[in-house]
N, C-alpha and C positions, 0 to 999 in steps of 0.2 A: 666577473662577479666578485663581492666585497660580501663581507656576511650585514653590512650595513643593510645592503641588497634582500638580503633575504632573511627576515626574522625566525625561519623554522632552521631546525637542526641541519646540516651538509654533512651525507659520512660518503667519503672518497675511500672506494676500493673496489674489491676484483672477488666472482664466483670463485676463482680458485684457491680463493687467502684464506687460511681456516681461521686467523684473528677477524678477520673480516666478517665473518661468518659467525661468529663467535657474537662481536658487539653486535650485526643485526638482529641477533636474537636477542638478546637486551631489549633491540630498542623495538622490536616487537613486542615482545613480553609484558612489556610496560604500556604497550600502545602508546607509544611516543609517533608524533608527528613529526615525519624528516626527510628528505630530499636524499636519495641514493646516487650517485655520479658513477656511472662502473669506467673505470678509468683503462679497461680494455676496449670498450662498446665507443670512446667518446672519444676522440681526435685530442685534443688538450687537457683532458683531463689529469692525468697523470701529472702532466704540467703545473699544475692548476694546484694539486696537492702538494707539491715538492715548494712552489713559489710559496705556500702556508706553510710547513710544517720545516723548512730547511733542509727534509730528511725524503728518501728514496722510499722510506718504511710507509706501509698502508695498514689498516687504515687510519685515515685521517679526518678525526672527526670534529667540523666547526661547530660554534654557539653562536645562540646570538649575541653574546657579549664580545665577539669577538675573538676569542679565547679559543684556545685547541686542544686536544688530545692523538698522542701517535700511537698504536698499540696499545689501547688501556685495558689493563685488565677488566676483567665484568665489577669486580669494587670499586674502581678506580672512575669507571663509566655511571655507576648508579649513585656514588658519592656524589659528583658533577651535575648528572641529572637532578637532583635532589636539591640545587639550587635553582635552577633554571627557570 
């Protein structure tokens, strides 16, 4: 998948990442529309995020511009969102 592929949001991570846990409640909060990938639950997933992001770190969250975020803080994530 290319985020060309899919024009809603992609956050790559795991029930046990409390960052993880952290941005989904953002991007609920906000009721943002997004594709969750649990990168424990998915064969390649984890894959999938490291080949985006260069980094082992979750999560990792695409745009549809293509663009990415690793660990963003919650200002970091609603700054971002606030373009989108």
């Amino acid at each position: 998948m290319t985020t060309t592929e899919n024009p809603r949001i992609v956050m790559f991570g795991a029930d046990w990442c409390r960052d993880c846990r952290r941005s989904k409640a953002v991007l609920d909060a906000d009721g943002i529309d997004y594709e969750y990938v649990d990168t424990e639950a998915i064969e390649d997933a984890a894959d999938r995020a490291k080949a985006i992001s260069g980094r082992m770190n979750i999560p990792v969250i695409v745009f549809p511009d293509g663009s990415h975020l690793v660990e963003p803080s919650d200002a970091d994530l609603r700054a971002k969102l606030a373009t989108v």
